[in-house]
N, C-alpha and C positions, 0 to 999 in steps of 0.2 A: 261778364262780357264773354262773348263767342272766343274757342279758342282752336273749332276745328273747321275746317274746310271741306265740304263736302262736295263733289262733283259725283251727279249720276248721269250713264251714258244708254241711250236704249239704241237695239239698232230695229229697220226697217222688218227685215226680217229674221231668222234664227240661224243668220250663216256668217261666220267670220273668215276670209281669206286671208287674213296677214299668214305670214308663214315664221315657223320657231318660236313662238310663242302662245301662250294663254297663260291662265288673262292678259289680254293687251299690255303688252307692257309700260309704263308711264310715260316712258320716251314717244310712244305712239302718239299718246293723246295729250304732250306736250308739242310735240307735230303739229297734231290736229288743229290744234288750240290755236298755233300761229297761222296755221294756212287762212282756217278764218278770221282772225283776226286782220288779215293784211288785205289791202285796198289796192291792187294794181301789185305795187315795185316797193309800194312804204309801207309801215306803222306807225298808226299815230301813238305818241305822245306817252298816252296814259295805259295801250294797251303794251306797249313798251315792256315800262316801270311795272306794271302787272305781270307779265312773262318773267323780267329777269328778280322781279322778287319771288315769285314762285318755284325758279328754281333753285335757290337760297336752302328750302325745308328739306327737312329728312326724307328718305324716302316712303312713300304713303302705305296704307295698309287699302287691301284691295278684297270687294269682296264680289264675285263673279258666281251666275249661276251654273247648275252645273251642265256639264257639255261631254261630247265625247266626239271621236274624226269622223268624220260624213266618206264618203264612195269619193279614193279619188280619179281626177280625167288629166288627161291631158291636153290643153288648149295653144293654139301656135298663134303669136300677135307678133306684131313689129318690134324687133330692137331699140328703135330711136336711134338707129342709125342713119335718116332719111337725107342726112346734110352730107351724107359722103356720095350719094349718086344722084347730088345735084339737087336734091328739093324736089325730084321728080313724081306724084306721086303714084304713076302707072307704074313705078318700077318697085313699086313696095311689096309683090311676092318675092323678091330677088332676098331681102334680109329678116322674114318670118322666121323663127325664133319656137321651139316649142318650149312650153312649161309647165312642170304639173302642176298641180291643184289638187290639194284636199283640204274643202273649209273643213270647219269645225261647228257642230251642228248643236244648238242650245233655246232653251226657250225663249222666245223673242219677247213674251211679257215681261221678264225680269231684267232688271236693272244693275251695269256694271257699276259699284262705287267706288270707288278714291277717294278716302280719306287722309288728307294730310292735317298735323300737328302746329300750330305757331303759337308762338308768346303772344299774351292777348295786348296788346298795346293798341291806343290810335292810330299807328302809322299804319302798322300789319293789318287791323283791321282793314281800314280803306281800301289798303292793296288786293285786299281779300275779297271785300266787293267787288272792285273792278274785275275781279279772275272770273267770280260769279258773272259778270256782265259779256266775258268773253264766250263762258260756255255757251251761254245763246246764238251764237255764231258760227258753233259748230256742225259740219255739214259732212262730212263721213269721219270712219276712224281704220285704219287698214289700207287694204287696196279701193279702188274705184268704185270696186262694186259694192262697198259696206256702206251704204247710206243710213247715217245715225244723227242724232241729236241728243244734246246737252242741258242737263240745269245747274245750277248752282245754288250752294246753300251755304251759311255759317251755322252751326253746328256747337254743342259742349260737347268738345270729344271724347271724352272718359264714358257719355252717357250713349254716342253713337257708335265706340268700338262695343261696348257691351250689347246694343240691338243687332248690330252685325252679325256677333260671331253666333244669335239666337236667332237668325231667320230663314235656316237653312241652305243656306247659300255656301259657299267653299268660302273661306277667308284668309288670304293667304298675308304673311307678317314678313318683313325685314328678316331674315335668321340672323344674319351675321357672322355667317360662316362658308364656305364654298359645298357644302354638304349636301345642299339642297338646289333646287333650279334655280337659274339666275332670271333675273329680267333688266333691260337697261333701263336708267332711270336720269333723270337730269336732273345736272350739274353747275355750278357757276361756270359760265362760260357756254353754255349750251343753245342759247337763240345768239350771241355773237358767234358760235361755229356756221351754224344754220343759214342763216345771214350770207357769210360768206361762200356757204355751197354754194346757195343761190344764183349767187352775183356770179361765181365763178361756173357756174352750167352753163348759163346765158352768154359763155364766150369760150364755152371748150373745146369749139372749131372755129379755126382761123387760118388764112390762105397766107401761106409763102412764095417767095419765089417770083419772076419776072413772067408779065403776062403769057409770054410760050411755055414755060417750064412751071406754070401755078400749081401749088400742092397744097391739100388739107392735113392741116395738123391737128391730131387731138391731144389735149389734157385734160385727165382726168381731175373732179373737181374734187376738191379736201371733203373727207369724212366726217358725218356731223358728231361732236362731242358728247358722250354720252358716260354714265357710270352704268356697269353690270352690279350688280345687288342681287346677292341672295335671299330666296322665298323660301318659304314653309308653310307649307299648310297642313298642319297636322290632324290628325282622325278625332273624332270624338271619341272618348275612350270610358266606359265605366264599369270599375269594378264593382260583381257579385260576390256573396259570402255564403256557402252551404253552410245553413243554420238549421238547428232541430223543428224549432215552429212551435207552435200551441203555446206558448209563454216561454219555452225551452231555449236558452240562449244560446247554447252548448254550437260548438261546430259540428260538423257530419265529413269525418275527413273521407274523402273517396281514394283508392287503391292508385298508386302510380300507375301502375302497369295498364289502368282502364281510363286512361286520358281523353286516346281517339272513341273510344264508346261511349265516353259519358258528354264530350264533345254533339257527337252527333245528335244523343237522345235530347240533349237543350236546346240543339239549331232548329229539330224536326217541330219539337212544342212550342218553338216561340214563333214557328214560318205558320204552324197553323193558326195559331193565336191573331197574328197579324194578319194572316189572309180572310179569317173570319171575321175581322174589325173592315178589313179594306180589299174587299171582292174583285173590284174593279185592278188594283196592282198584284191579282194573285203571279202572273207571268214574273211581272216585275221581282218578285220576293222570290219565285222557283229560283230564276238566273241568279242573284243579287247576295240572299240569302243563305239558300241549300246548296247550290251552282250546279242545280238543274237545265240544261241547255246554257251554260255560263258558256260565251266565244271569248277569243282573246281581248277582246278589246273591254271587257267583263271584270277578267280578273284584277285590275287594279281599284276596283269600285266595289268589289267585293265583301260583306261583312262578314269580318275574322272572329272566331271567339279561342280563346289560348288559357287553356287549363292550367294555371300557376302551383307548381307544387311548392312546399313550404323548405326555401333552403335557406343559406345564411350564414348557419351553423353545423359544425363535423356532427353532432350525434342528435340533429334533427331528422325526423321519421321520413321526408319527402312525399307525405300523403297531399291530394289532391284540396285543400279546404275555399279555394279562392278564381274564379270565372273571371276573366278581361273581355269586355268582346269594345270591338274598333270598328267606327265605321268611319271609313274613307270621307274626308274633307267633300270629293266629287260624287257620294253615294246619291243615288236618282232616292232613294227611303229615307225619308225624314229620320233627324236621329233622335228625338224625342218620340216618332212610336216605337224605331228599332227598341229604345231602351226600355220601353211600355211594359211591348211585347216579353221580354226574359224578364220584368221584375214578378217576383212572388209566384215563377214557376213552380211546381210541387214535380218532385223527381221518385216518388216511393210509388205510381201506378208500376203495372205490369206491363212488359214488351206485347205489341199490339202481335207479333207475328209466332211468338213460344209461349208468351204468356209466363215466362219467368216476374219474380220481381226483383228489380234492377236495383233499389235500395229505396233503404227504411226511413221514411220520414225528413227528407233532406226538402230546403224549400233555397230559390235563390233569393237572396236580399241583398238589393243596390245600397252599398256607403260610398263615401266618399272621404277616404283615406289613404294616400297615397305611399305611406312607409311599407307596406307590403311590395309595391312597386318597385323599388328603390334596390333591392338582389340584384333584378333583370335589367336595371339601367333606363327605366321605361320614366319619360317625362322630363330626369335631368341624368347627366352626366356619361360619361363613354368608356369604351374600355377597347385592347387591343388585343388579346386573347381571350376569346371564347369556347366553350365548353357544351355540346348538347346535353340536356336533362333528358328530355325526349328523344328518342334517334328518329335521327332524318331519312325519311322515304326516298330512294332514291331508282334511277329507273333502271334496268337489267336485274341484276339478281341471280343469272343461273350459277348454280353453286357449283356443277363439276366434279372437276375429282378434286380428291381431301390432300396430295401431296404440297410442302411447300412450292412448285411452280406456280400448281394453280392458283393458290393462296396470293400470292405478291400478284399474279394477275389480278383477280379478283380485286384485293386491293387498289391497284392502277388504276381500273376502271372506277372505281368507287370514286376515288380523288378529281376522277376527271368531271364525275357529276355532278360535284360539290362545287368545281368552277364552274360549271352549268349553273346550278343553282344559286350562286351570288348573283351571275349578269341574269338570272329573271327572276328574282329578288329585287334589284335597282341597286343593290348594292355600289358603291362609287369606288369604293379600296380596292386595292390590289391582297389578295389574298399572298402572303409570303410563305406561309407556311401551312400545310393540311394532312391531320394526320387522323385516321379511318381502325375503327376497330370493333370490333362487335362487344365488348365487356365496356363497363359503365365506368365514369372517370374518378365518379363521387362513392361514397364508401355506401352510401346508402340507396346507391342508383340501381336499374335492374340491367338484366342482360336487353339488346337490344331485340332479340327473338322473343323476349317475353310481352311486347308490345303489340304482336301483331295478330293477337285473338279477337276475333268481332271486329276486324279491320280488312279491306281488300287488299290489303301489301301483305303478298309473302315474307315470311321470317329472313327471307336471301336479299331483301329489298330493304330494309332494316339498319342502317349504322348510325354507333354514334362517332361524331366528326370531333376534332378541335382547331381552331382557324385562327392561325396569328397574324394580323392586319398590317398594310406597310403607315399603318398612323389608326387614332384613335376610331371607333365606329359605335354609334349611337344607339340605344334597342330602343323598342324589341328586335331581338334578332331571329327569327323564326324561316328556317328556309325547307324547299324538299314537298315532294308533291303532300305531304298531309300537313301543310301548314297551314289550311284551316279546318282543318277537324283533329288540330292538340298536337300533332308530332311535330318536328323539327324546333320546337324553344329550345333557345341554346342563353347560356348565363356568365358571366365576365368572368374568367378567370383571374385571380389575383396576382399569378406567377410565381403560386409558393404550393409547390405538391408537399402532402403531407406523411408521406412515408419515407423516403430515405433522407437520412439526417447525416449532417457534418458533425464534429466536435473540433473547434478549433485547439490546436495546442498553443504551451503557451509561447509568446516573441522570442524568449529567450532560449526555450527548447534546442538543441542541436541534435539531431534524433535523423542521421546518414539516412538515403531509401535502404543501403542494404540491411541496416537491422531493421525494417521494416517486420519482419516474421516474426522475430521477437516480441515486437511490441505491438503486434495484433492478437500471437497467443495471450500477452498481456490483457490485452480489451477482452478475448475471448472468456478468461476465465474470471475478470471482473463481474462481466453481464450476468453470465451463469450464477455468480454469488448472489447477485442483486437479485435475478427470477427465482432462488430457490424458494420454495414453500415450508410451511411448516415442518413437514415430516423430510424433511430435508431433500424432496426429490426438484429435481429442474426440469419445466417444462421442452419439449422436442422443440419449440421454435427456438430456443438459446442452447442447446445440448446437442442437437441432429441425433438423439437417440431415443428408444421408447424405454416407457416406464420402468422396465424387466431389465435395459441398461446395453440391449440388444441395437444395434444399427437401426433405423429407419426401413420398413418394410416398403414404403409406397411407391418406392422408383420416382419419386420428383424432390428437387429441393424444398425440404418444406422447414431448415434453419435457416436461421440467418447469414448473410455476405458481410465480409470486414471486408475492406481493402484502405493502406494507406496513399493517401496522394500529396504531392510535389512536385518539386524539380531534383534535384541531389537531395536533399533532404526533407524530409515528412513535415508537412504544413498542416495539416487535418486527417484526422481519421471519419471514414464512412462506412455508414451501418446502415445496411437496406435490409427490409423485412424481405422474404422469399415469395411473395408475391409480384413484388417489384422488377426479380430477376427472373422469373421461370412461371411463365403466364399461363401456364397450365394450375398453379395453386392457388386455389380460392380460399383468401382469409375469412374468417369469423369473425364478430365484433368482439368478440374475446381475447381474439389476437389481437387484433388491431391497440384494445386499449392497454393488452397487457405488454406491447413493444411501446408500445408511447410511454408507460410507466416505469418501465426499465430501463430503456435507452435516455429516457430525461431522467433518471435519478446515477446516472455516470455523471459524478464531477472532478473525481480522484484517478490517478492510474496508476498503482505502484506495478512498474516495469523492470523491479532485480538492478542489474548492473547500470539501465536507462534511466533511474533513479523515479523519484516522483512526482508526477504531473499533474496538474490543476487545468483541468480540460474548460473547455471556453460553453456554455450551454448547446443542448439539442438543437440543430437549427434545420428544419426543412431546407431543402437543397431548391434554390430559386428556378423556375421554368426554364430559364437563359442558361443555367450551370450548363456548362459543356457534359459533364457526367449523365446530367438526363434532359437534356434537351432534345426535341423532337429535329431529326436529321436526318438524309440521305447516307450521306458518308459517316463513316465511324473510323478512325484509328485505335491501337494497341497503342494504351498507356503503358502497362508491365505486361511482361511475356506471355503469351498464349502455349499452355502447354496439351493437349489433346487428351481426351477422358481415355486412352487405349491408347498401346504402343502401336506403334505401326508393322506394315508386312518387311518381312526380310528381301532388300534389293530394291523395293520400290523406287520412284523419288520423292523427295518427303515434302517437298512443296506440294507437287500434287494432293499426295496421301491428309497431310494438314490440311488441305482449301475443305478436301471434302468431309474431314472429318467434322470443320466447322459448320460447313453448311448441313450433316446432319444434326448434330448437335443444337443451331437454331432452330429448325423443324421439330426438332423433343420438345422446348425451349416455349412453343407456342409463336416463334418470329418466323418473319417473310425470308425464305432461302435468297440471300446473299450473292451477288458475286465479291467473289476473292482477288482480294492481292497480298502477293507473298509479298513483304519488305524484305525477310532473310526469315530463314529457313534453318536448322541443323537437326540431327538424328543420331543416337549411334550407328557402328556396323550392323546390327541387328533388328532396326528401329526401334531400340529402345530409345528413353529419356527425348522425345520429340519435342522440341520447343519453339516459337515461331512470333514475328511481329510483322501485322496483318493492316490490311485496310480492308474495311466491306463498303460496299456499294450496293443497297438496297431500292427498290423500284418507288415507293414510297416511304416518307417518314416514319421513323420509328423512336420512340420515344427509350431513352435512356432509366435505369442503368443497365449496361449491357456488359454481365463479369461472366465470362463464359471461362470453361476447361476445368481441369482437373482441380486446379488448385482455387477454385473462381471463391471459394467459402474464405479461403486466406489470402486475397489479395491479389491474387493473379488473373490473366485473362482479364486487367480493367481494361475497356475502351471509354473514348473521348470523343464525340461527335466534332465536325471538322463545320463551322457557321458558312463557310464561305458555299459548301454544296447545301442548301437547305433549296426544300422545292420552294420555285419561284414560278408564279403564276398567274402569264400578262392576262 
């Protein structure tokens, strides 16, 4: 037995005037259904019981050809205010009314469908019929000018959603989330609202008052009942695999760094491929495809291809092995040729313009395997902190001068193109938090200037972003003018950065902040033990010395930061690698694993007189930690003391603001403004010490242990949540 309903709508012509919606939304052509259906002021009987069992069902699955807005005009009609000047209808210039208009322009051969779902039973059957017997009745769908008609069918649904979503047509589903556009849909109770608009239009002017002093009164008639419902209609999406070829299964990983070129060189061979299959839509595949003459009305129908580098994991290589390409639900190119065209591309010819060759033997191959996916959030699941892989194209770029001003400028503006780039993304969230950098977030990321060879984006046009969402957001998330040729893919963050680490101590610890020093030279000379090597010597990142036993020549921090945190007494010790705090030092993977190995094998801490402590494991310090959370404002946990004494007589407020703001500029951070909390000096400016608030132009992502003593504990700040940029 039939268990779907299918109603197909064709119109007159290729123009639709409703307004705020496409595909018509259900409520329309549950409208519809009754206008024709009704005889005069009544319903009979059986079209009734048809109506109000129809709106009973789920909301339908809709599949509509594709369309895009037509030229709009502006046309001036009547109000239907014609009962307030009397019925007169010479006087009907007096309430002319303009309104724009822009149909929406679609192929008139294709047919809109609405498929709804019922339990196959006798009753619903019947009912089901008879709805089929209404559509025959149906005489536009929209405004006046939409002259259309109706059939009716009973359907196996399982077998007609699956011909649907395969006949090129957009298909758009229920989502069930507010994520995506709505459309109104009806409801129980929806032809008894309808009903009574009616009734009640038909008398929403009525004369008061004594024949000398008669007045019209209007009331406005009740709203018809409707449910909003969310749509989705998502792209067709199929993943390619560079593979060796000739029998060779092997992958062919491509270079991060050559995303947007090896992007381009797949779009270029698959628009000829297809252009040479279909002559006739060459125009069509320039705009569509390449976005050769793409106008705006273009870029949402646009076919995307997004080079997936391989992440997931801290000491995976992030080489290119894996091709997504997306075509828009609305794309006017069929998407079984789009997919035609890039299967079994050969990517090893030479560049047609240098004649280089571009790589060895790589061929594309379509699977269908979606755990590659599943990184980037792509098909199920969301996330609220993101991360670019690729850095995002963004548009100015002039670099300027090199002083921290320019920088936090520079910066600003960056942040500000990023909220540009969600609203023409479609993005729906409210971006909370954005924070802009040119160095890469992941250990195995590049710089963002390394991106932009064999690309028209200057290396000044280049960042990578990270964007925390005011609620969950769904991928891919790809923004920034090269989001279809490989730049801007951005990847979930987890909220656990993997360099600076806590150690909890233990509940029963009582460990005052003032012996804090103590019991960081304690941690200090622990690690050191634990890094020593064979020949007894300790590596510079746990020692701050070279080999010879000599100071550190290179003018940056390149040991490690202890700082204890609490309130009166010490809760956890934190140990940041020197990369973390002075962004001028670029670790090695050497580093990298040899602080992970060292600071995770601290589980003891004999601290002398502090006795000894059973540390709680290495724990990555979460995204949210106030210690490195991305934030405007910063406060002074423990005292800020300045890498130099101050001048004799100055004032040491001042003399401190700016010591710090040069100091962040060493530092690799955006210059600061300063607030003294309190200030003191000696007579001499010696011993300067200070508790500070900064106030940066954009987010800056923590830990921030700046001054003299920043290696033992001093100079921590604590980013303040309540100033975090907020971005309507």
């Amino acid at each position: 037995m039939a268990d779907g309903l299918l109603l197909s709508v064709r119109f007159l012509d290729g123009r639709y005037h409703g307004s705020g919606d496409w595909p018509p939304a259900p409520a329309r052509l549950f409208q519809a259904l009754v206008a024709g259906a009704a005889r005069g002021q009544t319903l009979a009987d059986d079209a009734r019981a048809a109506l109000a069992w129809l709106e009973t069902l789920p909301a339908p699955i809709i599949a509509a050809p594709v369309a895009r807005p037509g030229q709009p005009f502006t046309t001036f009609v009547p109000n239907n205010d014609l009962d307030t000047l009397g019925g007169d209808p010479r006087r009907i210039g007096e309430i002319r009314a303009a309104k724009a208009v822009r149909p929406i322009l679609f192929d008139e051969r294709a047919a809109i469908d609405y498929l709804w779902q019922f339990d196959p039973d006798p009753v619903a059957a019947r009912q089901a019929a008879a709805a089929c017997a209404l559509a025959d009745r149906l005489y536009q769908l929209g405004r006046g000018v939409d002259a259309a008609w109706a059939q009716g069918r009973l359907v196996d649904w399982t077998a007609t959603d699956a011909a649907l979503a395969n006949d090129g047509r957009a298909v758009h589903r229920p989502a069930g989330t507010g994520e995506h556009g709505t459309l109104a849909c009806p409801v129980p109770g929806s032809l008894a609202s309808l009903e009574a608009r009616f009734a009640a239009g038909r008398t929403r002017f009525r004369a008061a008052g004594g024949n000398r002093r008669q007045q019209w009164l209007f009331t406005q008639p009740p709203k018809a009942r409707f449910a909003m419902v969310a749509y989705d209609s998502p792209p067709r999406r199929q993943l390619f695999e560079l593979r060796a070829g000739s029998g060779d299964d092997r992958f062919v990983p491509w270079p991060l760094t050559d995303a947007a070129a090896l992007c381009e060189r797949v779009r270029d061979l698959a628009a000829a491929r297809l252009a040479r299959a279909l002559p006739a839509q060459s125009a069509m595949i320039d705009r569509l495809l390449v976005g050769r003459g793409a106008g705006p009305a273009d870029l949402p129908r646009r076919v995307r291809i997004l080079a997936l580098p391989s992440i997931g994991h801290r000491h995976v290589d992030q080489a290119i092995r894996r091709l997504l390409v997306e075509i828009p639900a609305d794309c006017p190119l069929a998407a079984d040729d789009v997919t035609w065209a890039f299967s079994g591309l050969a990517l090893h010819d030479a560049d047609p313009e240098t004649g280089e060759v571009l790589h060895d033997g790589a061929l594309l191959v379509a699977v269908d395997d979606p755990r590659p996916l599943a990184p980037y959030r792509i098909g199920a699941g969301n996330a609220t902190v993101w991360r670019s892989v690729t850095p995002l194209a963004l548009p100015g770029g002039r670099r300027g001068g090199r002083d921290g001003a320019a920088r936090s400028l520079r910066e600003a503006q960056a942040t500000a193109a990023v909220a540009r780039a969600l609203r023409q993304a479609g993005i729906g969230r409210t971006a909370a938090t954005i924070r802009v950098q040119r160095a890469p977030f992941g250990r195995r990321g590049r710089p963002a200037a390394d991106f932009a060879a064999a690309t028209r984006f200057s290396p000044d046009r280049l960042w990578h972003v990270e964007i925390g969402f005011d609620g969950p957001v769904a991928g891919p998330l790809v923004l920034g003018d090269g989001r279809f040729l490989g730049l801007g893919l951005m990847a979930p963050h987890d909220g656990r950065d993997q360099d600076a680490v806590a150690l909890a101590l233990p509940a029963d610890a009582a460990i005052d902040m003032a012996d804090a020093p103590a019991l960081l030279l304690a941690a200090r000379r622990a690690l050191m033990a634990l890094a020593r090597d064979d020949k007894g010597g300790v590596p510079r990142l746990f020692s701050g010395h070279e080999p010879d036993g000599s100071k550190a020549r290179s003018g940056r921090h390149e040991h490690i930061f202890l700082a204890a945190d609490g309130g009166r007494r010490v809760h956890r010790l934190v140990v940041a690698p020197p990369w973390t705090a002075d962004r001028g030092v670029t670790a090695r993977p050497d580093q990298r694993a040899l602080f992970d190995r060292v600071v995770g094998a601290l589980r003891q801490l004999r601290a002398g007189r502090l006795g000894r402590l059973d540390l709680g494991p290495a724990l990555a310090l979460a995204a949210a930690d106030p210690l490195v959370a991305a934030a405007r404002c910063w406060e002074s946990r423990t005292p800020y003391h300045p890498p130099r004494q101050l001048r004799r007589g100055g004032d040491p407020a001042t003399a401190i603001a700016e010591a710090l703001r040069a100091e962040c500029a060493a530092r690799g951070l955006p210059r600061p403004e300063v607030e003294v909390i309190e200030a003191s000096a000696g007579p001499r400016g010696g011993n300067p010490v200070a508790r500070l608030r900064l106030r940066f132009a954009t987010a800056v992502a923590g830990p921030l242990m700046l001054g003299r003593d920043s290696h033992r504990g001093g100079g921590l700040f604590a980013a303040l949540p309540d100033m975090d940029i907020r971005d309507g």
